[in-house]
N, C-alpha and C positions, 0 to 999 in steps of 0.2 A: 689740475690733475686730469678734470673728465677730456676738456679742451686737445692737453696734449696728447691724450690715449686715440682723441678721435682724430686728429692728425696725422699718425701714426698708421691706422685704421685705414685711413683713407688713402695711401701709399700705394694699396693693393689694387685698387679700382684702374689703377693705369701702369703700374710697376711692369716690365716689361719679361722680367723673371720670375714672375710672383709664381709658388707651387700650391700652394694652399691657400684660396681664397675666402675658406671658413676660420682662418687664425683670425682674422679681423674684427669676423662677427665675435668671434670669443672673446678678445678684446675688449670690445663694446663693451659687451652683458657683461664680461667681470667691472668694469671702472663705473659702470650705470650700480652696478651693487654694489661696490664702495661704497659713492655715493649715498646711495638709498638708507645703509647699514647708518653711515652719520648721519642723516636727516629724521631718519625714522626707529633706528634701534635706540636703548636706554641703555648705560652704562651694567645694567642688570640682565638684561638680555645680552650684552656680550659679554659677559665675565660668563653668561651660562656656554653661549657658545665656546669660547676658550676653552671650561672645564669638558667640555664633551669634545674636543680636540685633544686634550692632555687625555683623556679617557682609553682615544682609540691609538696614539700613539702609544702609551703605554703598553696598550694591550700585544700592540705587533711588537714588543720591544721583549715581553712574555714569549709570543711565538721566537723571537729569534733566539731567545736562551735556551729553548725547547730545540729547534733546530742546533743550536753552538752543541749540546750534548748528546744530539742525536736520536730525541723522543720527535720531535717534530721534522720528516722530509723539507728539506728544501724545495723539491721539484715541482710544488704545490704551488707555487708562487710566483718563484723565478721568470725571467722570459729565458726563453730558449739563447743559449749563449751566453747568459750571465754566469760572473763566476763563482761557482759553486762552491767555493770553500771559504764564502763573506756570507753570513745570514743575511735576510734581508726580511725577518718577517713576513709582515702580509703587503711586501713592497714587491716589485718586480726586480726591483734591483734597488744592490746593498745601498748606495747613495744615498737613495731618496728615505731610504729606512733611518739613518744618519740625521738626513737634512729634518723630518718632522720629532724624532726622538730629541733633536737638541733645540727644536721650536717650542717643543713641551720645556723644557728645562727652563727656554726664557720667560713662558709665561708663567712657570710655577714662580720667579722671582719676582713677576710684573705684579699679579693681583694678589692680593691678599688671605692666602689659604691658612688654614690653619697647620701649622708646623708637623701633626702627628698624620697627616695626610700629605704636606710637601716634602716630608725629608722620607718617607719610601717611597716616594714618585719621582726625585731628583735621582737616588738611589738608581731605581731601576732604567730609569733613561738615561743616563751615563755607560751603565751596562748596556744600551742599548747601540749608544752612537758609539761605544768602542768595539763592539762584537763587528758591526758593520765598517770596520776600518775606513769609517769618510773622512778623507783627507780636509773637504772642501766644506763639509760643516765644523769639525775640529777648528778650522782657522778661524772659520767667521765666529765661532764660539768666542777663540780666544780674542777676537776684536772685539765681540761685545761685552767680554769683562774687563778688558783693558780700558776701554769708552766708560764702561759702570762702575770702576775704582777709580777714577779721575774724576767722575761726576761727583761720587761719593765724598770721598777727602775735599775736593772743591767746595760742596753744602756743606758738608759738618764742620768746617774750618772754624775755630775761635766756641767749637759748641763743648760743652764737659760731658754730656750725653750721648750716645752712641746711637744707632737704630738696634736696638736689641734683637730686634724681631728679625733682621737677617742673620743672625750671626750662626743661629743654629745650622740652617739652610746652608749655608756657605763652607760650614766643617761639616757636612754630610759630603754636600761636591767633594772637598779636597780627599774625605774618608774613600769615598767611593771609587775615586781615581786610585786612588792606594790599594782597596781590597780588589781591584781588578787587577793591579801588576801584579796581585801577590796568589789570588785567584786561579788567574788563565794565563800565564807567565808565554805559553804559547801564543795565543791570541793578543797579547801585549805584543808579543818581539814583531809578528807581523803587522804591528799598526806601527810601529816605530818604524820596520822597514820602511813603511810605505810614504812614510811624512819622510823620512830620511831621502827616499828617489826624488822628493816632488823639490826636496830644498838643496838637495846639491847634485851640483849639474854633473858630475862625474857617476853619478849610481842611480841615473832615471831608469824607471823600469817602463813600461811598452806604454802604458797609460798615459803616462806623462810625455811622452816622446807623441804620442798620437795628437793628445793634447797640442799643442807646441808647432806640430804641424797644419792644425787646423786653426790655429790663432795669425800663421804666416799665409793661410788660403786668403783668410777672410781679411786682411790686411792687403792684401794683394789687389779683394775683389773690392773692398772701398775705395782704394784708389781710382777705380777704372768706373766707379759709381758715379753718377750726376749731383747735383748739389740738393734735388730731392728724392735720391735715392732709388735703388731700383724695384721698390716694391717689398709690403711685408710678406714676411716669409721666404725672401728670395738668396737670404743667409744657408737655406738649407742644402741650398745644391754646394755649395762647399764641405767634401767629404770628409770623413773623420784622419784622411793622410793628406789635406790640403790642396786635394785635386779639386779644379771648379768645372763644373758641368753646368754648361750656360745653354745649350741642346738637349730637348728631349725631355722625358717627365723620370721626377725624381723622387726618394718616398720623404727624403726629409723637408723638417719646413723652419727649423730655429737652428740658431747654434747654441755653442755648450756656452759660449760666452755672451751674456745679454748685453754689454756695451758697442762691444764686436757687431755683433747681430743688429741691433738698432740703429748703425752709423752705417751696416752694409744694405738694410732696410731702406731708411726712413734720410739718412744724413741728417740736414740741418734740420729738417721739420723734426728729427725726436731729441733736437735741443731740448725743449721745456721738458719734455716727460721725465730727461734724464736729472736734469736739474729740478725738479719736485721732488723724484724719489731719491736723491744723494741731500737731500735738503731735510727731507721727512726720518733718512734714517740718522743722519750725523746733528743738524744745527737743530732739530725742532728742540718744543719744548719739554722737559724733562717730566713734567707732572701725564703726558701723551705718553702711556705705556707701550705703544706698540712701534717706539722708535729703535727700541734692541731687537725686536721680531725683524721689524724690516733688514737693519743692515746685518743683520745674521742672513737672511734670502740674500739680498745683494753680494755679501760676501762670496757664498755660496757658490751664486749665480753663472757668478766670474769664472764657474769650473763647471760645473752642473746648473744649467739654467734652468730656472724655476719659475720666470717672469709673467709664465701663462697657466701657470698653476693658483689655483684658488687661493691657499695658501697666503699668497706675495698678495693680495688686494685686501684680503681681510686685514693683513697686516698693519694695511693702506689704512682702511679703518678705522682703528685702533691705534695708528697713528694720528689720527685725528681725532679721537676721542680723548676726553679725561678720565685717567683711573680712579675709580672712588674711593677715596680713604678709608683704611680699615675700619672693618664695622666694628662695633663696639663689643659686642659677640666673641670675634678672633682675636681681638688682642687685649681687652679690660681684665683683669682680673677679679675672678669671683667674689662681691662680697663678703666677709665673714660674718656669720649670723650674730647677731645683737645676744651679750653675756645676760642669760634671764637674773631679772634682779630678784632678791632675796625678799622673803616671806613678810619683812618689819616692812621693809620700802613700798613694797603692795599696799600693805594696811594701811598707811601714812597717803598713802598717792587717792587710797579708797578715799578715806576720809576727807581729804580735801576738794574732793570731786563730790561728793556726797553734801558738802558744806556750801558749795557753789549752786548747787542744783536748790539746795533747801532756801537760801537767802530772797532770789527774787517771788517765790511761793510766799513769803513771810511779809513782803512788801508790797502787794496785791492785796493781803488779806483785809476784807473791809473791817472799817474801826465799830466796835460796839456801840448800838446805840445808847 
Protein backbone atom coordinates (compact mmCIF):
# COMPACT_ATOMS: atom_id res chain seq x y z
CA UNK A 1 0.00 0.00 0.00
CA UNK A 2 2.79 2.48 1.28
CA UNK A 3 4.89 1.35 -2.13
CA UNK A 4 2.05 2.07 -4.29
CA UNK A 5 0.78 5.68 -2.76
CA UNK A 6 4.51 6.61 -3.15
CA UNK A 7 4.41 5.68 -6.81
CA UNK A 8 1.56 7.61 -7.25
CA UNK A 9 3.21 10.49 -5.29
CA UNK A 10 6.04 10.58 -7.38
CA UNK A 11 3.97 11.19 -10.74
CA UNK A 12 4.09 14.83 -9.77
CA UNK A 13 7.73 15.47 -9.76
CA UNK A 14 7.70 15.25 -13.71
CA UNK A 15 3.95 15.01 -14.69
CA UNK A 16 3.67 17.48 -17.22
CA UNK A 17 0.17 18.99 -16.03
CA UNK A 18 0.62 18.60 -12.54
CA UNK A 19 -1.55 21.63 -10.71
CA UNK A 20 -0.92 20.83 -7.15
CA UNK A 21 2.33 19.73 -6.20
CA UNK A 22 1.31 19.50 -2.40
CA UNK A 23 -1.40 16.72 -3.25
CA UNK A 24 1.67 14.39 -3.20
CA UNK A 25 3.08 15.48 -0.04
CA UNK A 26 -0.54 14.65 1.34
CA UNK A 27 -0.29 11.68 -0.04
CA UNK A 28 2.67 10.53 1.57
CA UNK A 29 1.88 11.79 5.14
CA UNK A 30 -1.63 10.18 4.95
CA UNK A 31 -0.29 6.39 3.62
CA UNK A 32 3.19 7.02 6.30
CA UNK A 33 0.10 7.32 8.93
CA UNK A 34 -1.65 4.34 7.97
CA UNK A 35 1.04 2.66 8.22
CA UNK A 36 2.34 4.02 11.53
CA UNK A 37 -1.53 3.59 13.04
CA UNK A 38 -0.90 -0.44 12.20
CA UNK A 39 2.58 -0.75 13.47
CA UNK A 40 2.11 1.38 16.40
CA UNK A 41 -1.71 1.98 17.35
CA UNK A 42 -3.40 -1.09 19.69
CA UNK A 43 -6.82 -2.27 18.67
CA UNK A 44 -7.89 0.08 21.86
CA UNK A 45 -6.53 3.08 20.63
CA UNK A 46 -8.47 2.80 17.51
CA UNK A 47 -11.68 1.59 18.65
CA UNK A 48 -11.07 5.06 20.67
CA UNK A 49 -10.34 6.96 17.70
CA UNK A 50 -13.43 5.45 15.80
CA UNK A 51 -15.61 6.35 18.86
CA UNK A 52 -14.36 10.05 18.67
CA UNK A 53 -15.20 10.02 14.83
CA UNK A 54 -18.94 8.59 15.43
CA UNK A 55 -18.81 11.35 18.24
CA UNK A 56 -18.28 14.23 15.76
CA UNK A 57 -20.31 12.88 13.01
CA UNK A 58 -22.96 12.71 15.08
CA UNK A 59 -22.78 15.78 16.33
CA UNK A 60 -22.93 17.56 12.73
CA UNK A 61 -25.76 15.05 12.00
CA UNK A 62 -27.48 17.25 15.28
CA UNK A 63 -26.50 20.44 13.48
CA UNK A 64 -28.22 19.37 10.24
CA UNK A 65 -31.50 18.49 11.98
CA UNK A 66 -31.26 21.80 13.60
CA UNK A 67 -30.63 23.44 10.19
CA UNK A 68 -33.54 20.68 8.38
CA UNK A 69 -35.97 22.75 10.92
CA UNK A 70 -34.67 25.86 10.74
CA UNK A 71 -33.05 26.52 14.49
CA UNK A 72 -29.73 26.25 12.99
CA UNK A 73 -28.75 28.73 9.63
CA UNK A 74 -27.30 26.86 7.06
CA UNK A 75 -24.96 29.83 5.88
CA UNK A 76 -22.66 28.96 8.73
CA UNK A 77 -21.09 26.29 7.05
CA UNK A 78 -22.05 25.96 3.64
CA UNK A 79 -19.38 27.04 0.90
CA UNK A 80 -20.77 29.76 -1.03
CA UNK A 81 -22.76 28.07 -3.86
CA UNK A 82 -23.65 25.02 -2.18
CA UNK A 83 -27.28 24.19 -2.21
CA UNK A 84 -28.97 25.53 0.26
CA UNK A 85 -32.01 23.62 0.63
CA UNK A 86 -29.61 20.01 1.60
CA UNK A 87 -28.27 20.53 5.39
CA UNK A 88 -24.80 19.77 5.49
CA UNK A 89 -24.06 20.19 9.21
CA UNK A 90 -20.78 21.22 10.13
CA UNK A 91 -19.82 20.04 6.34
CA UNK A 92 -19.39 22.52 3.57
CA UNK A 93 -21.36 20.64 1.53
CA UNK A 94 -24.32 18.17 1.90
CA UNK A 95 -22.11 15.16 0.47
CA UNK A 96 -19.59 14.92 2.59
CA UNK A 97 -22.12 15.40 5.57
CA UNK A 98 -23.63 12.08 3.90
CA UNK A 99 -20.33 10.44 3.30
CA UNK A 100 -18.96 10.71 7.28
CA UNK A 101 -22.76 10.27 8.99
CA UNK A 102 -23.05 6.74 7.07
CA UNK A 103 -19.03 6.17 8.08
CA UNK A 104 -20.36 6.41 11.71
CA UNK A 105 -23.18 4.03 10.86
CA UNK A 106 -20.47 1.43 9.56
CA UNK A 107 -18.46 1.65 12.33
CA UNK A 108 -21.30 1.59 14.99
CA UNK A 109 -21.82 -2.07 13.25
CA UNK A 110 -17.91 -2.77 13.10
CA UNK A 111 -16.87 -2.41 16.88
CA UNK A 112 -18.62 -3.67 19.57
CA UNK A 113 -20.80 -0.87 21.42
CA UNK A 114 -23.14 -1.41 23.63
CA UNK A 115 -26.75 -1.39 22.00
CA UNK A 116 -28.21 1.48 24.32
CA UNK A 117 -25.50 3.78 22.88
CA UNK A 118 -25.59 2.20 19.07
CA UNK A 119 -29.16 2.10 18.48
CA UNK A 120 -29.61 6.24 19.04
CA UNK A 121 -26.35 6.90 17.25
CA UNK A 122 -27.51 4.63 14.09
CA UNK A 123 -30.77 6.51 14.79
CA UNK A 124 -29.47 9.67 14.45
CA UNK A 125 -27.10 9.06 11.48
CA UNK A 126 -29.49 7.83 9.30
CA UNK A 127 -31.32 11.04 9.95
CA UNK A 128 -28.35 12.40 9.10
CA UNK A 129 -27.32 10.83 5.58
CA UNK A 130 -31.06 11.33 4.49
CA UNK A 131 -31.44 15.14 5.55
CA UNK A 132 -28.32 15.38 3.34
CA UNK A 133 -29.83 13.66 0.24
CA UNK A 134 -26.15 11.91 -0.68
CA UNK A 135 -26.82 9.94 -3.54
CA UNK A 136 -23.24 8.46 -3.43
CA UNK A 137 -22.99 7.47 0.28
CA UNK A 138 -26.74 5.99 0.21
CA UNK A 139 -25.22 3.53 -2.68
CA UNK A 140 -22.08 2.62 -1.02
CA UNK A 141 -24.23 2.09 2.05
CA UNK A 142 -26.42 -0.07 0.30
CA UNK A 143 -23.09 -2.08 -1.01
CA UNK A 144 -21.97 -2.59 2.17
CA UNK A 145 -24.87 -4.29 3.47
CA UNK A 146 -25.46 -6.25 0.52
CA UNK A 147 -21.43 -7.33 0.96
CA UNK A 148 -22.43 -7.79 5.10
CA UNK A 149 -25.71 -9.99 4.42
CA UNK A 150 -23.82 -12.37 2.14
CA UNK A 151 -20.90 -12.53 4.65
CA UNK A 152 -23.35 -13.07 7.37
CA UNK A 153 -25.72 -15.95 5.96
CA UNK A 154 -22.19 -17.35 4.30
CA UNK A 155 -20.72 -17.62 8.48
CA UNK A 156 -23.76 -18.50 10.06
CA UNK A 157 -24.64 -21.22 7.56
CA UNK A 158 -25.32 -24.85 9.29
CA UNK A 159 -25.03 -22.63 12.85
CA UNK A 160 -28.77 -22.73 15.14
CA UNK A 161 -27.48 -19.53 16.74
CA UNK A 162 -27.85 -16.41 15.44
CA UNK A 163 -25.39 -13.22 16.41
CA UNK A 164 -28.00 -11.61 18.70
CA UNK A 165 -26.04 -8.75 19.31
CA UNK A 166 -26.82 -7.42 15.76
CA UNK A 167 -30.25 -7.82 15.57
CA UNK A 168 -31.32 -5.02 17.63
CA UNK A 169 -28.83 -2.60 15.68
CA UNK A 170 -30.25 -3.63 12.36
CA UNK A 171 -34.24 -3.11 13.33
CA UNK A 172 -33.36 0.42 14.63
CA UNK A 173 -31.52 0.97 10.75
CA UNK A 174 -34.81 -0.56 9.10
CA UNK A 175 -36.94 1.60 12.09
CA UNK A 176 -35.12 4.65 11.32
CA UNK A 177 -35.53 4.52 7.55
CA UNK A 178 -39.35 4.20 8.21
CA UNK A 179 -39.60 7.12 10.90
CA UNK A 180 -37.93 9.40 8.36
CA UNK A 181 -40.49 8.53 5.41
CA UNK A 182 -43.01 9.10 7.79
CA UNK A 183 -41.23 12.02 9.69
CA UNK A 184 -40.06 14.43 6.68
CA UNK A 185 -42.27 12.94 4.02
CA UNK A 186 -40.85 16.17 2.14
CA UNK A 187 -37.34 15.58 2.64
CA UNK A 188 -37.96 11.74 1.77
CA UNK A 189 -39.77 12.64 -1.75
CA UNK A 190 -36.45 14.81 -2.48
CA UNK A 191 -34.10 12.16 -1.75
CA UNK A 192 -36.06 9.59 -3.78
CA UNK A 193 -36.02 12.44 -6.49
CA UNK A 194 -32.64 12.63 -6.44
CA UNK A 195 -31.61 8.70 -6.43
CA UNK A 196 -34.53 8.43 -9.11
CA UNK A 197 -32.35 11.31 -11.69
CA UNK A 198 -28.98 9.44 -10.86
CA UNK A 199 -30.68 5.78 -11.93
CA UNK A 200 -32.76 6.66 -14.82
CA UNK A 201 -31.38 8.18 -17.59
CA UNK A 202 -34.63 9.83 -18.78
CA UNK A 203 -34.98 12.31 -15.41
CA UNK A 204 -31.21 13.23 -14.62
CA UNK A 205 -31.08 16.39 -12.99
CA UNK A 206 -27.96 18.97 -13.49
CA UNK A 207 -25.75 17.04 -11.06
CA UNK A 208 -25.79 14.06 -12.77
CA UNK A 209 -25.66 15.42 -16.08
CA UNK A 210 -22.49 17.43 -14.83
CA UNK A 211 -21.42 14.36 -13.46
CA UNK A 212 -21.41 12.40 -16.76
CA UNK A 213 -19.86 15.08 -18.42
CA UNK A 214 -16.86 15.14 -16.47
CA UNK A 215 -16.39 11.23 -16.52
CA UNK A 216 -16.35 11.71 -20.71
CA UNK A 217 -13.50 14.81 -19.99
CA UNK A 218 -11.47 12.56 -18.14
CA UNK A 219 -11.98 9.45 -20.36
CA UNK A 220 -11.05 11.66 -23.05
CA UNK A 221 -7.77 13.00 -21.16
CA UNK A 222 -6.50 9.19 -20.24
CA UNK A 223 -6.61 8.43 -23.59
CA UNK A 224 -4.32 11.22 -24.77
CA UNK A 225 -2.15 10.17 -21.34
CA UNK A 226 1.37 8.30 -21.55
CA UNK A 227 1.55 5.04 -19.89
CA UNK A 228 2.88 6.94 -16.73
CA UNK A 229 0.60 9.18 -16.80
CA UNK A 230 0.45 12.74 -16.74
CA UNK A 231 1.04 13.73 -13.29
CA UNK A 232 -0.83 13.68 -9.79
CA UNK A 233 -3.18 16.03 -9.63
CA UNK A 234 -3.39 16.70 -13.40
CA UNK A 235 -7.11 15.16 -13.27
CA UNK A 236 -8.18 18.64 -12.13
CA UNK A 237 -7.94 20.58 -15.07
CA UNK A 238 -10.74 18.50 -16.29
CA UNK A 239 -13.75 20.74 -15.48
CA UNK A 240 -16.85 19.90 -13.91
CA UNK A 241 -18.65 20.17 -18.00
CA UNK A 242 -15.83 17.90 -19.34
CA UNK A 243 -13.83 20.78 -20.76
CA UNK A 244 -9.82 20.09 -20.43
CA UNK A 245 -7.65 22.97 -19.87
CA UNK A 246 -4.15 21.67 -20.53
CA UNK A 247 -3.01 25.78 -20.64
CA UNK A 248 -2.57 27.96 -17.83
CA UNK A 249 -3.15 27.49 -14.05
CA UNK A 250 -6.34 25.93 -12.69
CA UNK A 251 -7.83 25.91 -9.02
CA UNK A 252 -8.68 22.31 -9.19
CA UNK A 253 -6.46 19.20 -8.45
CA UNK A 254 -8.67 15.62 -8.32
CA UNK A 255 -11.68 14.56 -9.80
CA UNK A 256 -15.09 13.58 -8.45
CA UNK A 257 -14.08 10.10 -9.61
CA UNK A 258 -10.96 8.46 -7.84
CA UNK A 259 -10.45 5.53 -10.49
CA UNK A 260 -10.96 8.12 -13.29
CA UNK A 261 -8.41 10.52 -11.56
CA UNK A 262 -5.77 7.92 -10.84
CA UNK A 263 -5.53 6.30 -14.56
CA UNK A 264 -5.65 10.34 -15.77
CA UNK A 265 -2.72 10.72 -12.99
CA UNK A 266 -0.66 7.97 -12.52
CA UNK A 267 -1.94 5.25 -15.49
CA UNK A 268 -0.11 2.11 -14.98
CA UNK A 269 2.00 3.14 -11.89
CA UNK A 270 -1.54 3.43 -9.71
CA UNK A 271 -2.14 -0.20 -10.81
CA UNK A 272 -1.00 -1.56 -7.34
CA UNK A 273 -2.59 1.31 -5.26
CA UNK A 274 -5.83 0.51 -7.18
CA UNK A 275 -5.50 -3.08 -6.67
CA UNK A 276 -4.72 -2.88 -2.53
CA UNK A 277 -7.57 -0.61 -2.07
CA UNK A 278 -10.29 -2.84 -4.24
CA UNK A 279 -8.56 -5.73 -2.45
CA UNK A 280 -8.74 -4.31 1.26
CA UNK A 281 -12.35 -3.26 0.64
CA UNK A 282 -14.04 -6.43 -1.19
CA UNK A 283 -11.68 -9.85 -0.66
CA UNK A 284 -9.77 -8.91 2.80
CA UNK A 285 -10.47 -10.63 5.74
CA UNK A 286 -13.73 -10.52 7.43
CA UNK A 287 -12.41 -10.40 11.21
CA UNK A 288 -10.33 -6.59 9.52
CA UNK A 289 -13.26 -4.23 10.47
CA UNK A 290 -12.42 -1.56 8.41
CA UNK A 291 -13.12 -3.33 5.12
CA UNK A 292 -17.12 -1.91 4.97
CA UNK A 293 -15.49 1.73 5.94
CA UNK A 294 -13.31 1.37 3.17
CA UNK A 295 -15.68 0.23 0.25
CA UNK A 296 -18.38 2.53 1.64
CA UNK A 297 -15.30 5.50 0.64
CA UNK A 298 -14.61 3.76 -2.44
CA UNK A 299 -18.12 3.46 -3.45
CA UNK A 300 -18.59 6.90 -2.70
CA UNK A 301 -15.57 7.90 -4.19
CA UNK A 302 -16.83 6.94 -7.53
CA UNK A 303 -19.05 10.22 -7.36
CA UNK A 304 -17.54 12.36 -4.66
CA UNK A 305 -13.89 11.64 -4.16
CA UNK A 306 -12.77 11.22 -0.89
CA UNK A 307 -9.25 9.39 -1.58
CA UNK A 308 -7.27 12.44 -0.04
CA UNK A 309 -9.35 12.77 2.86
CA UNK A 310 -8.09 11.34 6.05
CA UNK A 311 -11.07 9.52 6.45
CA UNK A 312 -10.20 6.84 3.40
CA UNK A 313 -6.54 5.99 5.18
CA UNK A 314 -7.71 5.42 8.62
CA UNK A 315 -10.00 3.31 7.01
CA UNK A 316 -6.70 1.86 5.37
CA UNK A 317 -5.91 1.04 8.94
CA UNK A 318 -8.43 -0.51 10.15
CA UNK A 319 -8.43 -2.40 7.31
CA UNK A 320 -5.64 -3.76 8.43
CA UNK A 321 -6.20 -4.27 11.77
CA UNK A 322 -8.07 -6.88 13.86
CA UNK A 323 -11.36 -6.02 15.60
CA UNK A 324 -11.30 -7.20 19.13
CA UNK A 325 -13.91 -9.35 20.20
CA UNK A 326 -16.53 -8.09 22.25
CA UNK A 327 -15.47 -7.51 25.75
CA UNK A 328 -17.01 -9.17 28.07
CA UNK A 329 -18.58 -6.01 29.75
CA UNK A 330 -20.88 -5.27 26.29
CA UNK A 331 -22.21 -8.36 25.62
CA UNK A 332 -21.89 -11.07 29.10
CA UNK A 333 -24.89 -10.92 30.94
CA UNK A 334 -24.94 -9.90 34.39
CA UNK A 335 -24.57 -12.49 37.02
CA UNK A 336 -27.39 -13.05 39.23
CA UNK A 337 -26.44 -12.82 42.95
CA UNK A 338 -26.09 -16.10 44.71
CA UNK A 339 -29.84 -17.02 46.60
CA UNK A 340 -28.51 -16.30 50.52
CA UNK A 341 -29.10 -19.76 52.10
CA UNK A 342 -31.27 -20.18 55.02
CA UNK A 343 -30.30 -19.80 58.71
CA UNK A 344 -30.16 -24.25 59.45
CA UNK A 345 -27.65 -24.39 56.32
CA UNK A 346 -25.34 -21.66 58.15
CA UNK A 347 -25.36 -23.37 61.23
CA UNK A 348 -24.58 -26.77 59.73
CA UNK A 349 -21.70 -25.24 57.23
CA UNK A 350 -20.64 -23.43 60.92
CA UNK A 351 -20.18 -26.40 62.57
CA UNK A 352 -18.47 -28.27 60.17
CA UNK A 353 -15.86 -25.52 59.61
CA UNK A 354 -15.62 -25.23 63.35
CA UNK A 355 -15.07 -29.18 63.45
CA UNK A 356 -12.26 -28.91 60.78
CA UNK A 357 -10.40 -26.12 62.54
CA UNK A 358 -10.70 -28.06 66.10
CA UNK A 359 -9.35 -31.55 64.64
CA UNK A 360 -5.69 -30.85 63.78
CA UNK A 361 -5.41 -28.54 67.19
CA UNK A 362 -6.42 -31.92 68.87
CA UNK A 363 -3.63 -33.77 67.12
CA UNK A 364 -0.64 -31.62 67.94
CA UNK A 365 -1.70 -31.68 71.43
CA UNK A 366 1.20 -33.29 73.52
CA UNK A 367 0.27 -36.79 75.21
CA UNK A 368 0.38 -36.63 79.11
CA UNK A 369 3.21 -37.59 80.80
Amino acid sequence: MLAGSLLVALTATYGEYVTNGGLAIQLTVMAVTSILLVWAATPHHLRLAASGFIACASASAVAALGQAIGVVPEELFQLEGAEMHRPSGFHPEPDWLGLYCAAAIVLLFVYPFRNRVRVPLILLNVFGVAFASARAAILGLLVVLTLAALAWVGGNRGQKRSNLRLKLPVAALVASVTAFAFLQPVAMELLLERIGGAINPMERDHAVEVRFYQVDGLVAMGEDAPWYGFGLSSAGRVSGYGDIVYSGDVTGSTASNWLLGLWVDAQALAIPLILVLVYLSMLGRKEYGGRGLLALILVNSLFSNALFFPITWFAIALALTRVPRPSALSTRRKARPRPLLNEERRQMIRRQVEARQAAPQSSRTPAPQ
